[in-house]
C-alpha positions in Angstrom: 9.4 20.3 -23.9 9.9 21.9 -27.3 11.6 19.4 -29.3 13.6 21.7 -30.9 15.0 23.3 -28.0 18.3 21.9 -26.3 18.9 22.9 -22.4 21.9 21.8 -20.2 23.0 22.8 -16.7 26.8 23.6 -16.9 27.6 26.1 -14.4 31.5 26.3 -15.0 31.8 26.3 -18.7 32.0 29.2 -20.4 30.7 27.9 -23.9 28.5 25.3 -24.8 27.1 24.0 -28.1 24.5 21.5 -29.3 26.3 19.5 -32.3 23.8 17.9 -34.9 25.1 16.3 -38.1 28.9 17.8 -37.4 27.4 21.5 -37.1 27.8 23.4 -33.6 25.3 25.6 -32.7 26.0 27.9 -30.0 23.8 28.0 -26.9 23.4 30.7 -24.6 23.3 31.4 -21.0 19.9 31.2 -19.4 20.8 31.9 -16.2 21.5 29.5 -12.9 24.0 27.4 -14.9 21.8 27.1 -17.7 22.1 27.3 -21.2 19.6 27.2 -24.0 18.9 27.1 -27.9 16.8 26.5 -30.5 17.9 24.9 -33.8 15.1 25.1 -36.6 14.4 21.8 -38.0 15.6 19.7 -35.2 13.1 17.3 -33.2 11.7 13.9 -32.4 14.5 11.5 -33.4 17.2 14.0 -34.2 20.4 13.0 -32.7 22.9 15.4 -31.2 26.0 16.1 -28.5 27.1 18.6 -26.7 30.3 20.1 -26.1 31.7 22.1 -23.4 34.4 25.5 -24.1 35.1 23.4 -27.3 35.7 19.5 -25.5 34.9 16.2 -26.3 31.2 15.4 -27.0 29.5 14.3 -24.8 25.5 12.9 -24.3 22.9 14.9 -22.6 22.7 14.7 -18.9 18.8 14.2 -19.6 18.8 12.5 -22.9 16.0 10.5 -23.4 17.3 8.1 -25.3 20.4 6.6 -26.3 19.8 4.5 -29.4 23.6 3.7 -30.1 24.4 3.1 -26.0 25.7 5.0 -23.2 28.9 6.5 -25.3 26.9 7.6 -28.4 25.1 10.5 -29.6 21.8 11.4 -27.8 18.3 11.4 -29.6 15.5 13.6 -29.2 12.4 11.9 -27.8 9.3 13.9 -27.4 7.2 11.9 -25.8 3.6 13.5 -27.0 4.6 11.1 -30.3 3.5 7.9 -28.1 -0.1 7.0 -27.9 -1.5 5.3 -25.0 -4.1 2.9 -24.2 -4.7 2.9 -20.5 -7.2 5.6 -20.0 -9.9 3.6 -18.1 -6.8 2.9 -15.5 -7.4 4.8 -12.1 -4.0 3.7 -10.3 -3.8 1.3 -7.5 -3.0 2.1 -3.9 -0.7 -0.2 -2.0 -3.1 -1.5 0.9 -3.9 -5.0 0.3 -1.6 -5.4 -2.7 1.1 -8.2 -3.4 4.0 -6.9 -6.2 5.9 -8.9 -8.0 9.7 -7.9 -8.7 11.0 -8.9 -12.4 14.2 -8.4 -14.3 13.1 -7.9 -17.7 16.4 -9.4 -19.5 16.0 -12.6 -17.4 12.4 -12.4 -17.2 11.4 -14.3 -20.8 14.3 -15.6 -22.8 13.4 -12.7 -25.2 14.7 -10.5 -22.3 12.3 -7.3 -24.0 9.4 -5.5 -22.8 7.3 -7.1 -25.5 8.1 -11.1 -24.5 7.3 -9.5 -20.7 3.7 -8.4 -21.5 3.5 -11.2 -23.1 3.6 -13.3 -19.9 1.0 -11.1 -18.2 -1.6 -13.7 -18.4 0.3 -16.0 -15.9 0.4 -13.2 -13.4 -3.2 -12.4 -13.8 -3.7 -15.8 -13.1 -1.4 -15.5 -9.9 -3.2 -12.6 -8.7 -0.9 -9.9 -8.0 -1.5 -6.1 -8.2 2.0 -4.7 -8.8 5.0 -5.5 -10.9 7.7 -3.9 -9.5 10.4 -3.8 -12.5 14.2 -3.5 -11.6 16.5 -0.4 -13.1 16.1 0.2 -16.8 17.9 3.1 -17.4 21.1 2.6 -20.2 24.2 0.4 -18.7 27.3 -0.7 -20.5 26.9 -3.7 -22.9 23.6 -5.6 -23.2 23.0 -7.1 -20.1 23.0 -5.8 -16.1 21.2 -5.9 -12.9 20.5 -2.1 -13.7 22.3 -0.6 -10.8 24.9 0.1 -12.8 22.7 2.3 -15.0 23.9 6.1 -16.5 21.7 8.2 -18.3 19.2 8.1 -16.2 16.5 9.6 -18.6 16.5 7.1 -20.7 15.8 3.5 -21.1 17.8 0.6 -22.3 17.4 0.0 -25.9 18.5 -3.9 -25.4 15.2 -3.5 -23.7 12.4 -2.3 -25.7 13.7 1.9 -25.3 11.6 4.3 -24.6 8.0 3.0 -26.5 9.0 -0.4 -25.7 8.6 0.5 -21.7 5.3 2.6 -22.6 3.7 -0.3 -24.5 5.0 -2.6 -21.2 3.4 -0.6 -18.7 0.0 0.1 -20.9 -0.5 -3.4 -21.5 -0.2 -3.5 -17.2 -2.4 -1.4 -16.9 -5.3 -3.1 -19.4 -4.6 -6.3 -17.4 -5.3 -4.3 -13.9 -1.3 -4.8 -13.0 0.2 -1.8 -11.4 3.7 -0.6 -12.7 6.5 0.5 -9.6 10.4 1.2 -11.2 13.2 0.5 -9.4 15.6 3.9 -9.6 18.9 4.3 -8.8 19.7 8.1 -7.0 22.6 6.9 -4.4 25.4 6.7 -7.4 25.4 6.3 -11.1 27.4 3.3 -13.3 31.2 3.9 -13.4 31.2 3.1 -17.2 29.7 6.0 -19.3 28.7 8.6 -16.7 29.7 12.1 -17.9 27.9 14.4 -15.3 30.6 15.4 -13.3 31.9 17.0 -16.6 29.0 19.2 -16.8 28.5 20.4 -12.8 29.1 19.2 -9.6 26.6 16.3 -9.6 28.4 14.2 -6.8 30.0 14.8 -3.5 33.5 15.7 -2.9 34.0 13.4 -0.3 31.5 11.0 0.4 30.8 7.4 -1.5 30.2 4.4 -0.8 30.8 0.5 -2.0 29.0 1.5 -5.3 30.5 4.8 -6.2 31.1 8.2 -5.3 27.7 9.8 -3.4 25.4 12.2 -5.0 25.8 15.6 -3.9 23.0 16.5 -2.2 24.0 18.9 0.0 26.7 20.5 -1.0 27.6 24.0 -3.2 25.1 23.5 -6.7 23.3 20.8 -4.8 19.7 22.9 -5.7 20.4 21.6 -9.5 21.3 18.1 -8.5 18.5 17.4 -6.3 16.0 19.1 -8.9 17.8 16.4 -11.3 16.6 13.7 -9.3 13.5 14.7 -8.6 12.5 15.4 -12.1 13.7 12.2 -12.7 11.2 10.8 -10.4 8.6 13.2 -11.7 9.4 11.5 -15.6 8.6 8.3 -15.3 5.7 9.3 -13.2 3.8 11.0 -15.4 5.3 10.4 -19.3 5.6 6.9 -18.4 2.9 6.6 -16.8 4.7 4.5 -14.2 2.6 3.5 -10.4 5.5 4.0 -7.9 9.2 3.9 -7.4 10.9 1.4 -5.5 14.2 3.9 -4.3 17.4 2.0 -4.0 19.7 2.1 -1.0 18.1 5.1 0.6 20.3 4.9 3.5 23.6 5.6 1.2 22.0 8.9 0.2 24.0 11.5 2.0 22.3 14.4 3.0 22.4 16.7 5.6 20.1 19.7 4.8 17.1 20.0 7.2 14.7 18.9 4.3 15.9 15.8 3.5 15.9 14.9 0.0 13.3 12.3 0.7 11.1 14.5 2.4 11.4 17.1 -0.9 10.9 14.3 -3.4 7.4 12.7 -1.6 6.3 16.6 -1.2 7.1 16.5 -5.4 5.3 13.5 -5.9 2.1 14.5 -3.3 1.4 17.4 -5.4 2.1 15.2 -8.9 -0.1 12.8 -7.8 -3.1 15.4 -6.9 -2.7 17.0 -10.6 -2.7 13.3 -12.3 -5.5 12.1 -9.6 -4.1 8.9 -9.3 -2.4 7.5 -6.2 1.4 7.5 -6.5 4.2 5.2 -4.3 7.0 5.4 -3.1 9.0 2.7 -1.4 12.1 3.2 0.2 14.9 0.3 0.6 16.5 0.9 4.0 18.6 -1.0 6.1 18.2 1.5 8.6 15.0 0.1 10.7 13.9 3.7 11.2 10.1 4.2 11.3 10.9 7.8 10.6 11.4 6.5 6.9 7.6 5.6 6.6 6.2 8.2 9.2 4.3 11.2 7.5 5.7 14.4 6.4 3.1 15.8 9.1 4.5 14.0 11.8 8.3 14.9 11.0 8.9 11.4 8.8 10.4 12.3 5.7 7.2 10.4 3.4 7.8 7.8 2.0 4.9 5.2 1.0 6.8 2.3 2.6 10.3 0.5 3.1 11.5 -2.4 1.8 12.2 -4.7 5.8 15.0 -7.2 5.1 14.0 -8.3 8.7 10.7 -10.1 7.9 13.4 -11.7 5.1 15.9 -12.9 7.3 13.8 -14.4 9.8 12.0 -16.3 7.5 14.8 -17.3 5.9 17.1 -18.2 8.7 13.6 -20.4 9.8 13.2 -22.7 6.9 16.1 -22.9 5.7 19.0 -23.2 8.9 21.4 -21.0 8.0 23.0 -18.9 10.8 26.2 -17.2 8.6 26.3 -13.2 8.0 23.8 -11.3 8.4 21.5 -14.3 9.7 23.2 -14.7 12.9 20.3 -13.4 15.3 17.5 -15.0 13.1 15.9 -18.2 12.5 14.4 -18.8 16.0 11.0 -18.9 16.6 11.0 -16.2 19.1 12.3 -13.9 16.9 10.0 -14.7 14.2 6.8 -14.2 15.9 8.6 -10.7 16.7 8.9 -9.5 13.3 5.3 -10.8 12.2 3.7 -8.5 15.0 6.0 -6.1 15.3 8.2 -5.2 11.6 11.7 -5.2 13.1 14.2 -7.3 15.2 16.7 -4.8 15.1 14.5 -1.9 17.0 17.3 -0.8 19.3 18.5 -3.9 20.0 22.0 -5.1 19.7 22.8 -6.8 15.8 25.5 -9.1 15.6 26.3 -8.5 12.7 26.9 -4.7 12.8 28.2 -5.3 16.2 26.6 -2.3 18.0 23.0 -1.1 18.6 20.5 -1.2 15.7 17.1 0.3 14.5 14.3 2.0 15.7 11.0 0.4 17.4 7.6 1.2 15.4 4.6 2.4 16.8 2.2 -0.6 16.0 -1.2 0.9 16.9 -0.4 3.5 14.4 2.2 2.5 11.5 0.2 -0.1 9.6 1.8 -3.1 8.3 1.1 -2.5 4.8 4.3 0.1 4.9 6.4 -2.6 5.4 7.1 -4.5 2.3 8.4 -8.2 2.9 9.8 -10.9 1.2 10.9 -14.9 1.2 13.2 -14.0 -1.9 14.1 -10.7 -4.0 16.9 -9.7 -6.4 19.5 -9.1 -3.5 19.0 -11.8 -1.2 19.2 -14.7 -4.1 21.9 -12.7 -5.9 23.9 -12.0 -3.0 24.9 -15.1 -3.0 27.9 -16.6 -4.7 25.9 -19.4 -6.5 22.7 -17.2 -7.1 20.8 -19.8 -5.6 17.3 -20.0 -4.7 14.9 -21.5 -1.6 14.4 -24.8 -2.6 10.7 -25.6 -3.3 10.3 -27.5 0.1 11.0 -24.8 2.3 8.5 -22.2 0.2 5.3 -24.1 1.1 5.5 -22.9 4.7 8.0 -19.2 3.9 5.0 -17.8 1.5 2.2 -19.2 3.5 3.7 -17.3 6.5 4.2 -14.0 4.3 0.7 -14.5 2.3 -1.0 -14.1 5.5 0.9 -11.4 7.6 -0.2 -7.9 7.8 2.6 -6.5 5.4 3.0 -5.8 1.6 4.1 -9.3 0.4 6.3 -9.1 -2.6 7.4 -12.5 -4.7 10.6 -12.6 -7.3 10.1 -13.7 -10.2 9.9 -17.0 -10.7 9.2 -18.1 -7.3 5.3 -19.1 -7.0 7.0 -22.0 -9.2 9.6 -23.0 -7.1 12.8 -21.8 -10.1 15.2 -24.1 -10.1 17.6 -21.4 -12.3 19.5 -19.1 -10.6 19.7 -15.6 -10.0 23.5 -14.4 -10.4 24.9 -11.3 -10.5 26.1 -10.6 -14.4 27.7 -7.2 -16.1 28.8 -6.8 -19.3 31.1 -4.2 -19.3 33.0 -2.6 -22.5 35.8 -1.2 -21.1 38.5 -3.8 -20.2 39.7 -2.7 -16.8 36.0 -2.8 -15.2 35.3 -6.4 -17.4 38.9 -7.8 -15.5 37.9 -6.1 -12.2 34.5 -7.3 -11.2 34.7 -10.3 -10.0 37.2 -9.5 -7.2 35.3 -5.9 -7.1 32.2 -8.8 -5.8 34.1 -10.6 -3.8 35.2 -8.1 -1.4 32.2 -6.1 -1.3 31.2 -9.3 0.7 33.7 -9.9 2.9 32.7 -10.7 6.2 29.3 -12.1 5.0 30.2 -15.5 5.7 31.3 -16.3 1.9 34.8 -16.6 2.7 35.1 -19.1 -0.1 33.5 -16.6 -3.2 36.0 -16.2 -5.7 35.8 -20.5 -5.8 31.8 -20.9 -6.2 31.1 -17.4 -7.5 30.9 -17.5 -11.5 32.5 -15.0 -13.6 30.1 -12.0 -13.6 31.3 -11.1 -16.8 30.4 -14.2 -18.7 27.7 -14.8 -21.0 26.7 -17.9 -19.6 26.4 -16.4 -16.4 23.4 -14.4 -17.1 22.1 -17.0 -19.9 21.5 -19.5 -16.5 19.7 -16.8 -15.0 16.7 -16.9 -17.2 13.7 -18.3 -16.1 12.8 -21.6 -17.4 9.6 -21.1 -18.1 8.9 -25.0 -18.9 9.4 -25.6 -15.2 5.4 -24.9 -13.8 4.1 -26.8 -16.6 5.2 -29.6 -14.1 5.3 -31.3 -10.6 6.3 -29.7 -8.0 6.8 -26.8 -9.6 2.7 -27.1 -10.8 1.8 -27.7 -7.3 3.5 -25.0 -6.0 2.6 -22.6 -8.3 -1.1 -23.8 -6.9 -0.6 -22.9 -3.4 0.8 -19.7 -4.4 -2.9 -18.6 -6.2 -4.7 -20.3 -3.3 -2.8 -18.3 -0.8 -3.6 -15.5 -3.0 -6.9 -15.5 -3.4 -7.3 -16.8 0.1 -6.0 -13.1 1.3 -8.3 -11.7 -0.8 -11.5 -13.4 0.1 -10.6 -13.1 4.0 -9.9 -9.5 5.0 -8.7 -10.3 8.2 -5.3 -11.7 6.2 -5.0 -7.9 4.4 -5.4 -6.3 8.1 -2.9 -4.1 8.6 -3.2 -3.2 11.7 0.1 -4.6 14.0 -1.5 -4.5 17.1 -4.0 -7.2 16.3 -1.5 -9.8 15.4 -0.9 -12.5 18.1 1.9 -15.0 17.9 1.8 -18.2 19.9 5.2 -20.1 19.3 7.4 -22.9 21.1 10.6 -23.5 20.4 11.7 -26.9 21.2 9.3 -28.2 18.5 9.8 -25.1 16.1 6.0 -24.0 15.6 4.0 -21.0 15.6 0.2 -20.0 15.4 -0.6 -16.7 13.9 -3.9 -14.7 15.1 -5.3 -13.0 12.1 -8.8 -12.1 13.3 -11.0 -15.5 13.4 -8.2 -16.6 11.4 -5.5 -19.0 12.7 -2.2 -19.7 10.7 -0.7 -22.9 12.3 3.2 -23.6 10.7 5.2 -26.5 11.5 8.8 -25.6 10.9 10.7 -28.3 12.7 11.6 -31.8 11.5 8.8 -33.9 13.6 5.1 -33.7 13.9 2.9 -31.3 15.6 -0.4 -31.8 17.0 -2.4 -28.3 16.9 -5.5 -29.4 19.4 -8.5 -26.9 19.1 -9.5 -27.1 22.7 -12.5 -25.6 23.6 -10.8 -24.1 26.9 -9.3 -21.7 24.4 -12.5 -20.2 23.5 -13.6 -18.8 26.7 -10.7 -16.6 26.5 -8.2 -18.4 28.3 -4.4 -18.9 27.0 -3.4 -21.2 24.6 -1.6 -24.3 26.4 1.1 -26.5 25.1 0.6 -30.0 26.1 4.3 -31.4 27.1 3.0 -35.4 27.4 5.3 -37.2 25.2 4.5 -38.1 21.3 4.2 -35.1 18.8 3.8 -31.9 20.6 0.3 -30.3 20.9 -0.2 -26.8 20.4 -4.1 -25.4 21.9 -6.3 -23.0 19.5 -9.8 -21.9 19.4 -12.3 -23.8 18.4 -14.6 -24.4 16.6 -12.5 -24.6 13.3 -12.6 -25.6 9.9 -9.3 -25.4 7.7 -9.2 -23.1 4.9 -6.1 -23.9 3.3 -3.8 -26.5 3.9 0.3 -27.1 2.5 -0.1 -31.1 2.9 -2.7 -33.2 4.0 -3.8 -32.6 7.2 -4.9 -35.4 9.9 -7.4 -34.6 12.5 -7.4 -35.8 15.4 -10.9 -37.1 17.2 -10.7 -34.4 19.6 -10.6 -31.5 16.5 -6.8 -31.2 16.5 -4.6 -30.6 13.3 -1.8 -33.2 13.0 0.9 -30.9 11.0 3.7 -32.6 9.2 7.1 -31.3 9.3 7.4 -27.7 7.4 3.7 -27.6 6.8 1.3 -25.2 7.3 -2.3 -24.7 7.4 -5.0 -22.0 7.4 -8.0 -22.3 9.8 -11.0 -20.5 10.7 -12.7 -20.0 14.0 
């Protein structure tokens, strides 16, 4: 991009001008919509408008940055002015890898870029591969999940702006860390979002909770999906950014025979051929369609992976009890030892919750479980909830044992290899008065019917500072026990996956599940590795009987006392959650939600 040349797509208007200190300059058509000029003199860090047959000013649909917020002039940004560090970095494919999802304003009590790569060290020292960084695009106020980002080109100058992001994701990339953004194409902000002023950028008839849907399809929907994907291509390649996480994939309405999906992994195929690095993309669907993750080849639409709330849920619903919502068909046994060998509950079967038919089944000798990325806790599932609060540290021992050794892309929030005590709550800060006085009940009834019938009483107000102050980690908390311990089991279970390669196996069809559900425990075949969990409230006896070994079924021994669950043996235990008594005969006496790691 020439610095001093302004473009805009703005197919109805029948003027347009680039305003810079008070003077107009008139632009002129460039054909399909477009309009162009150059002003002599203009460049990096000039800030300008632009106005439509003689309107209001407005900011660039692709500005690239915003220094005075999302209702202020636009700035030119050329992004050859930034110099990087991270030549030696070759990119990082997501087989075998664990990511880490981070909100950088709640990250550090900074809440920059800078106080974040500042905190690198401690996720060297965990041993994760990807930070996966939630929406940074310009929102209203100083503080926001992201979702409710505008400008999409840009980045939030509360933030770091545009070098602070670079400098972020360089200093990742010297410390072997991969970068994946979280982006935002189902809707855009309601405070501060101008397109529909310049072309028809969203759908005349579809939305959805968030906002009115992106038109994808529709009359101009060419332009619009080119915006999107050029988006995509941005941070890419001038940010040097690893992957995209896409939000809400399944709110995307689109009914062209190339899916927009399919178009933007074809996009970022070829972009990552010319850069020669790999590039990811994961998609969050609630859909449970393999088609999401199948190759373009095949007729899937692309993408690198999903996001697969089910893995979530039935962990969840295991540890911890609950049964309200969304967790209604989870928590037993039975269904857990589904979803670790097979992705989804919902493949076709009837969901509760939706009350009808769900999902999709996957192909497990050919989708590989590393598509699938999974999750104890994330941004949603904690801030979902009307109290943003967390798994308690007790229940994570034997969740992220169970996740750290599965055959999917484990992903942790922030915070959670300590055990957080803070919470997670959903926060705005909204300017204008009428979306400030609004979004509280605006929260409350987007959950209705999620068994929170009593929200508006626990729920805090979004709006208030203090609300997003307690949701800053406390970073003074895995200095100490438990959350030191914790934080120990996480980087065992960590480099444990890494030294074994049967625990980064992706392959589906070689995971067995042994389970019984009076006693609430489950063995997980991972090659010559066993991963015994004791989820109940009593005892178990795992007994590594050499019948086992000559191929024969594992039996469960029903004589009264702690229950006995068979496995191979020889063994010798890798890694254990507590202290683990043997018994004289080789078994493994598990204590209530324990787990342990063995080897055959």
């Amino acid at each position: 991009m020439n610095p001093n040349v302004f473009e805009v797509w703005a197919p109805a208007a029948a003027q347009v001008e680039v305003e810079i200190d008070g003077t107009g300059h008139r632009m002129e058509p460039a054909g399909g919509g477009w309009w162009r000029a150059e002003v002599p003199g203009a460049g990096h860090g000039t800030d300008y408008v632009f106005r439509l047959d003689g309107g209001k000013p407005l900011p660039d649909p692709r500005t690239r940055r915003q220094p005075y917020g999302i209702f202020g002039p636009s700035r030119v940004y050329d992004h050859d002015h930034f110099t990087w560090a991270d030549q030696e970095w070759r990119g990082r494919d997501l087989r075998g890898a664990i990511i880490y999802e981070l909100h950088i304003a709640t990250f550090t009590p900074e809440g920059t870029f800078a106080a974040a790569a500042r905190k690198l060290d401690h996720l060297i020292e965990l041993g994760v591969d990807f930070v996966e960084v939630m929406p940074v695009p310009p929102v209203p106020g100083r503080y926001n999940w992201g979702y409710d980002g505008v400008d999409l080109y840009a980045v939030h100058e509360e933030y770091g702006g545009p070098d602070g992001f670079k400098l972020f994701v360089d200093a990742c990339h010297r410390a072997g860390i991969g970068v994946i953004l979280d982006v935002v194409y189902n809707h855009l902000g309601p405070s501060g979002n101008f397109l529909a002023e310049f072309g028809p950028y969203f759908h005349e008839s579809a939305a959805s909770f968030w906002g009115q849907a992106v038109n994808l399809d529709g009359p101009g929907s060419d332009e619009v999906r080119r915006y999107f994907i050029d988006n995509a291509r941005q941070w890419l390649r001038d940010y040097h950014v690893d992957g995209l996480r896409l939000d809400a994939v399944h709110a995307l309405w689109d009914k062209r025979a190339v899916h927009f999906l399919e178009e933007l992994a074809a996009a970022v195929d070829a972009l990552a051929a010319a850069l020669g690095r790999p590039l990811t993309l994961i998609a969050e669907s609630d859909l449970n369609d393999p088609r999401m993750i199948t190759p373009r080849g095949a007729g899937g639409l692309g993408m690198t992976a999903q996001w697969n709330d089910d893995v979530h849920h039935a962990l969840h619903a295991a540890v911890s009890g609950e049964r309200h919502g969304y967790y209604c068909d989870f928590g037993s046994m039975a269904v857990l030892a589904k979803v670790l060998t097979s992705a989804f509950l919902h493949d076709g079967t009837y969901s509760t919750f939706r009350r009808r038919s769900h999902g999709r089944p996957v192909d497990r000798a050919n989708t590989p479980g590393y598509r699938f990325v999974c999750c104890v806790q994330n941004h949603d599932q904690i801030g979902n909830r009307a109290e943003g609060d967390r798994l308690p540290a007790e229940l994570l021992w034997v969740a992220a044992g169970l996740l750290l050794t599965s055959p999917f892309t484990p992903m942790l929030f922030m915070g959670e290899e300590w055990g957080a005590t803070t919470p997670f709550l959903f926060f705005t800060d909204h300017v204008e008065s009428h979306l400030r006085e609004g979004e509280a009940d605006r929260r409350r009834r987007e959950f209705i019917g999620f068994g929170y019938d009593d929200w508006a009483e626990r729920a805090p107000d979004p709006g208030a500072e203090s609300t997003f102050l307690r949701s800053k980690l406390d970073w003074d908390e895995p200095l100490t026990d438990p959350h030191k311990s914790l934080l120990t089991w996480y980087r065992d279970l960590i480099a444990l996956r890494r030294a074994h390669p049967d625990l980064t196996d992706p392959r589906l069809d070689r995971v067995r599940v042994d389970h019984d559900e009076p006693t609430r425990h489950l063995v997980v075949h991972r090659g010559r590795l066993r991963v015994a969990a004791n989820l109940g409230q009593e005892p178990v006896t795992v007994r590594l009987a050499p019948e086992a070994a000559a191929g024969r079924e594992p039996t469960l021994d029903r004589e009264p006392g702690p229950a006995r669950h068979d496995l191979h043996t020889p063994a010798r235990i890798l890694l254990a959650s507590h202290d683990i008594v043997t018994t004289d005969d080789g078994g493994l006496i598990l204590p209530p939600l324990s787990l342990a790691i063995v080897e055959i």
